[in-house]
C-alpha positions as CSV (number, residue, x, y, z in Angstrom):
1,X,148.0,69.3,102.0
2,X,151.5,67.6,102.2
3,X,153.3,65.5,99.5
4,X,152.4,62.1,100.9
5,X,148.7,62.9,101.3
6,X,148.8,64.2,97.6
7,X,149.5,60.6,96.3
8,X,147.7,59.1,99.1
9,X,144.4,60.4,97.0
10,X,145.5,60.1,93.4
11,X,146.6,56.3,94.5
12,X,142.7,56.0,95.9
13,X,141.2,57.9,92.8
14,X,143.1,55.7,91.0
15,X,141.7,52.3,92.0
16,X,138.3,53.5,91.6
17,X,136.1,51.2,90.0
18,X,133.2,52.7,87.7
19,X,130.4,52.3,90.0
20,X,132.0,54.0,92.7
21,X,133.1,57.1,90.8
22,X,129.3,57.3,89.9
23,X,128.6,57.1,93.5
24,X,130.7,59.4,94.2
25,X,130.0,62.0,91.9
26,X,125.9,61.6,92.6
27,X,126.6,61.9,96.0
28,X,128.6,65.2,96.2
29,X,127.2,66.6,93.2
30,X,123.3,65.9,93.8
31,X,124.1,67.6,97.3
32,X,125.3,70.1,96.5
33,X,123.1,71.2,93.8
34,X,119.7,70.4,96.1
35,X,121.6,72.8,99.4
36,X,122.2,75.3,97.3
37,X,118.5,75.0,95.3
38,X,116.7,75.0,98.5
39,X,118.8,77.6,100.1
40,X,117.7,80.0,96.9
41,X,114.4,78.7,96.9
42,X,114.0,79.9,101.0
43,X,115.0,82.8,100.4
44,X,113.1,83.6,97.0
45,X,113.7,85.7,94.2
46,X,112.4,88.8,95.3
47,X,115.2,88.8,98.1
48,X,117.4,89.5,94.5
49,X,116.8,93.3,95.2
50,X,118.1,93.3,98.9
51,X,121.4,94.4,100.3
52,X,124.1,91.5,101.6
53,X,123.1,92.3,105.4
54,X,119.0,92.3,104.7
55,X,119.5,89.2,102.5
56,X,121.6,87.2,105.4
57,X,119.1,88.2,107.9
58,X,116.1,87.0,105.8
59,X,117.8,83.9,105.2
60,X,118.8,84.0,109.2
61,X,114.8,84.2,110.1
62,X,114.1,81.4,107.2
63,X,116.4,79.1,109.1
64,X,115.1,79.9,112.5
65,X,111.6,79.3,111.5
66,X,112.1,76.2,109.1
67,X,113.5,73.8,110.9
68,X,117.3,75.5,110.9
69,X,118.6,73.1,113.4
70,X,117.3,69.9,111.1
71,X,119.7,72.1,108.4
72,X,122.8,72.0,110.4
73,X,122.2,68.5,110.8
74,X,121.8,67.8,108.1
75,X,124.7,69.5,106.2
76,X,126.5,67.5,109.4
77,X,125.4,64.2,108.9
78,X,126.6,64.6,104.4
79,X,130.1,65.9,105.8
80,X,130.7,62.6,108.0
81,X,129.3,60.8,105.9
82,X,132.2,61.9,102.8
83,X,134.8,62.0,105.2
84,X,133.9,58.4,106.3
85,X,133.6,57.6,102.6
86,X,137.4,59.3,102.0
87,X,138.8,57.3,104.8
88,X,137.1,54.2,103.8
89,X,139.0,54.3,100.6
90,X,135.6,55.2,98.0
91,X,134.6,52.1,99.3
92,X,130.4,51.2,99.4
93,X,129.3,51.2,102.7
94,X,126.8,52.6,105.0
95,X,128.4,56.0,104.3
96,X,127.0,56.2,100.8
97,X,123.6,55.6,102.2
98,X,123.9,58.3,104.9
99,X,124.8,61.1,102.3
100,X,121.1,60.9,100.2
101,X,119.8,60.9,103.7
102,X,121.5,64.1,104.7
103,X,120.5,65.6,101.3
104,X,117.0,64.3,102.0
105,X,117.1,66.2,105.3
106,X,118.4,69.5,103.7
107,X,115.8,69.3,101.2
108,X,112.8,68.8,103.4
109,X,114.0,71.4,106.6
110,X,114.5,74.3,103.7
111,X,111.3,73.3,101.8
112,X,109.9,73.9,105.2
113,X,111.3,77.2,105.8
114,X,110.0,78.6,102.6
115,X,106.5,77.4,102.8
116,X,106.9,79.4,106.1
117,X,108.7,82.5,104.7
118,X,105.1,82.6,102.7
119,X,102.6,82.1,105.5
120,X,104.7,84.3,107.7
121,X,104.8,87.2,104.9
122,X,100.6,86.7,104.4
123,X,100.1,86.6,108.0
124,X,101.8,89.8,108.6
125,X,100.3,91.2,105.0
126,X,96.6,90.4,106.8
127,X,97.6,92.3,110.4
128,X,98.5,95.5,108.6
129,X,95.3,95.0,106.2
130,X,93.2,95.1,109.6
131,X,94.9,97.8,111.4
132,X,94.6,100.0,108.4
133,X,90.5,98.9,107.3
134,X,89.8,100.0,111.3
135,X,91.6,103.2,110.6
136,X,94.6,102.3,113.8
137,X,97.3,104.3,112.7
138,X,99.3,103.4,115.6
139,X,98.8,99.9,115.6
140,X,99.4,99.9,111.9
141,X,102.9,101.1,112.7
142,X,103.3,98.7,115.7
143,X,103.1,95.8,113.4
144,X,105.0,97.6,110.8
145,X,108.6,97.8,113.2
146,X,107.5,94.3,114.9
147,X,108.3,92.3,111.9
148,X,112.1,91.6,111.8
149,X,111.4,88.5,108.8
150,X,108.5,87.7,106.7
151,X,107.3,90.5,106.3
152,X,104.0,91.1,104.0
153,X,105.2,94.5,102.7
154,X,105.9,93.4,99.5
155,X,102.3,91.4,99.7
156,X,100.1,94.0,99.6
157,X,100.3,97.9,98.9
158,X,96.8,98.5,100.9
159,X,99.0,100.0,104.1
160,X,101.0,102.0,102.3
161,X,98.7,103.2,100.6
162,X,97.1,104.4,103.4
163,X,99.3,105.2,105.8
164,X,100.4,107.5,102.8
165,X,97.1,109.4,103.3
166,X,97.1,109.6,106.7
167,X,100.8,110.9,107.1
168,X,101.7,113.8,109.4
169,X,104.5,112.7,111.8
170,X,107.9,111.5,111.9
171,X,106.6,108.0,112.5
172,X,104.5,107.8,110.1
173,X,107.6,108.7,107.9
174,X,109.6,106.0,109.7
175,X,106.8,103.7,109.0
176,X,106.5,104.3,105.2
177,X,110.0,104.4,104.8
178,X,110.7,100.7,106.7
179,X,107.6,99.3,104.3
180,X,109.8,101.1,101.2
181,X,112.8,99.8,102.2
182,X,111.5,96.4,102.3
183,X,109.8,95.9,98.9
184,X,106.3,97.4,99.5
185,X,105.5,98.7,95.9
186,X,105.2,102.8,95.9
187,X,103.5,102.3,92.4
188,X,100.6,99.3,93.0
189,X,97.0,100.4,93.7
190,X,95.5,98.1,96.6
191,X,93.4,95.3,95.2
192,X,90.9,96.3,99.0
193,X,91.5,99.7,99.6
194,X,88.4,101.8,98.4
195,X,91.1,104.2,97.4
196,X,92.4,103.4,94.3
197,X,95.4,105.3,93.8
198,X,99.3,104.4,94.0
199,X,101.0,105.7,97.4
200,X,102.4,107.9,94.8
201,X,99.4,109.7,93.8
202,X,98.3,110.1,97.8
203,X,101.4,112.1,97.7
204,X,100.6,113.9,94.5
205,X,97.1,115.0,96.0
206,X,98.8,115.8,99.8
207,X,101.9,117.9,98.1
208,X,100.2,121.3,99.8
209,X,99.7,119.8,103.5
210,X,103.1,117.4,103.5
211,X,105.2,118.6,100.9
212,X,108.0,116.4,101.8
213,X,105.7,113.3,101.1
214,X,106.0,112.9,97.5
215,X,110.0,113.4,97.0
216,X,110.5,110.8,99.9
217,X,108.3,108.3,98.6
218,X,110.6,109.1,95.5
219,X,113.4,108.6,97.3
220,X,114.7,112.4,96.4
221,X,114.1,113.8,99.8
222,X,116.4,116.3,101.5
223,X,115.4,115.8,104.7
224,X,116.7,113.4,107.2
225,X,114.9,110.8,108.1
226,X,115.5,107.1,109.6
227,X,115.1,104.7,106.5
228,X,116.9,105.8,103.2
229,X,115.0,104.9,100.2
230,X,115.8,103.9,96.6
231,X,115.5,106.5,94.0
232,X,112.7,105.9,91.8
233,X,112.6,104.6,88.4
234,X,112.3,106.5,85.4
235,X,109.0,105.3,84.6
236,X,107.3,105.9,88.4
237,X,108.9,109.2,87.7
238,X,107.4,109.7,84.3
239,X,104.0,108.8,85.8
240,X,104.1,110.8,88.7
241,X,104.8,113.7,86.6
242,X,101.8,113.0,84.2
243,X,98.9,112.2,87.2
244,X,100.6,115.4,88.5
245,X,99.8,117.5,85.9
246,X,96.5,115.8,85.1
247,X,95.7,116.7,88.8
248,X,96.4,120.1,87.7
249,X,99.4,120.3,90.5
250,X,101.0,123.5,90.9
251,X,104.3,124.8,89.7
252,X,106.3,123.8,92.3
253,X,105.9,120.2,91.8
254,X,105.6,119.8,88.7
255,X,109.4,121.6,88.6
256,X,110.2,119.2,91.5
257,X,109.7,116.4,89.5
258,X,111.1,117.4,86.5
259,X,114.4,118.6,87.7
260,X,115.1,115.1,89.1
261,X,114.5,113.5,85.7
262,X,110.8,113.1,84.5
263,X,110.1,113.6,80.8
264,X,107.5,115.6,80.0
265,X,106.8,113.5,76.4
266,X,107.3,110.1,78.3
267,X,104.0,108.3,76.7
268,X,102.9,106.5,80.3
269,X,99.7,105.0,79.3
270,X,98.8,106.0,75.7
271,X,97.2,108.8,76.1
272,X,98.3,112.8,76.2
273,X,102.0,113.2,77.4
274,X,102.7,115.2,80.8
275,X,103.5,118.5,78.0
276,X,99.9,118.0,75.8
277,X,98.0,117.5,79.2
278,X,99.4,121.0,80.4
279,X,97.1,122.2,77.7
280,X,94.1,121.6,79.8
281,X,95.4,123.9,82.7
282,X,93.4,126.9,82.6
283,X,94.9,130.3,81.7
284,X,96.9,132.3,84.5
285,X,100.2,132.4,86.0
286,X,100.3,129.1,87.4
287,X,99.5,127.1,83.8
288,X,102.1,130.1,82.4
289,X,104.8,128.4,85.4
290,X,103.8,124.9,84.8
291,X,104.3,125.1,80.8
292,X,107.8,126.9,81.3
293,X,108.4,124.3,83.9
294,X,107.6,121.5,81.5
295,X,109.0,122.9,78.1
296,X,111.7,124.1,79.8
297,X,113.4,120.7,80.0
298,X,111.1,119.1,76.6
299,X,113.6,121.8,75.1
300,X,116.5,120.8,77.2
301,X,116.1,117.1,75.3
């Protein structure tokens, strides 16, 4: 900005009256604050977890859905309206009234997309809920790689759960790692599925026929595969380890999982640790493999 427009606005700001300064600052500053509430508010806070490009196309399919044009117009319609206002000296006209109206429109179009990010998300949620109660593993996948926004992953663990069981191909694979990659919780039991268990203990229970089931669902897996997921936590680590050795897993696992960080005296749900439950193993080689296994890194800590 040159010299002469520099004194051009402090000689404008300067014969503000009081009312119009209010205006002025409940115009912009209201705006702003309701644009950028909605805009978080579309995209929700679960979308905290997701990386820069996921997040921008989220907010991308939130836009396209919700009224995204009425947006634009909107955001429009409050720029003209303060340039008009700047040009017009801070002056009360028509200008002030057309910046609560953009805000109005901003407000209502994003409101919109989010009440349609959640039906979108339940929607899809209730497809895969069908596909898997009918026992279509390839139509469970179909809907799975259809959904490029709202997606129900996160709304309900019943397909992953099952898909988990019913694992034996590299699409299945691609399938459980798209739902992992997009929120769908590796540690919630299905409040439908007869099967109770996490998509964690599926893979527990299946370590001897897919091995490599458990560490990707763990996100440890050495294999390559399309969708990278996040390592576990600590604590779906710990609690692995403990249904594992409740399960009576063999040695193999149970050292899987405790060389990538599970604590055998991690007190999961109150009961006996991973280390006391390796007590009820029955006497042999394996329970002799298991205990080293387990005291092995108890003694390492």
């Amino acid at each position: 900005m040159s010299a002469d427009g520099s004194d051009e606005t402090a000689s404008r700001l300067a014969h503000l009256g009081g009312l119009e300064i209010l205006v002025l600052v409940l115009a912009f500053g209201t705006g702003g604050l309701a644009a950028g509430h909605a805009i978080a508010m579309a995209i929700g806070a679960d979308a905290a977890g997701l990386e820069p490009p996921l997040m921008l196309l989220e907010l991308g399919g939130i836009l396209a859905l919700g009224e995204g044009a009425a947006v634009v117009v909107g955001v429009v319609l409050f720029g003209l309206a303060g340039l008009r206002y700047w040009h017009k000296g801070f002056r009360l006209d028509v200008s002030v009234v057309a910046m609560p109206l953009a805000i109005a429109v901003i407000v209502w179009s994003v409101k919109y997309a989010h009440e349609a990010r959640e039906a979108g998300a339940a929607r899809h949620a209730r497809e895969m809920a069908e596909a898997a109660k009918l026992g279509e593993k390839q139509r469970l996948r179909e809907i799975a790689f259809a959904c490029h926004g709202f997606c129900g992953f996160a709304v309900d663990s019943g397909p992953l759960v099952w898909l988990a069981a019913q694992a034996d191909s590299t699409a299945d694979y691609n399938a459980i790692g798209l739902m992992l990659s997009q929120r769908a919780d590796r540690n919630a039991r299905s409040g439908w599925l007869p099967d109770r268990r996490t998509a964690l203990e599926v893979a527990v229970d299946r370590y001897d026929a897919q091995p490599d089931l458990v560490a990707y669902l763990l996100g440890i897996s050495r294999a390559q595969h399309h969708f990278l997921v996040a390592h576990a936590s600590a604590a779906e680590f710990d609690a692995t380890l403990l249904y594992a050795v409740r399960r009576r897993a063999g040695a193999p696992l149970v050292s899987l999982l405790v060389g990538n960080g599970a604590n055998p005296n991690a007190n999961v749900d109150g009961g006996a640790t991973a280390l006391e439950a390796s007590a009820w193993y029955p006497d042999g080689e394996l329970a002799q493999a298991v205990r080293r296994a387990l005291s092995g890194r108890s003694g390492a800590q």
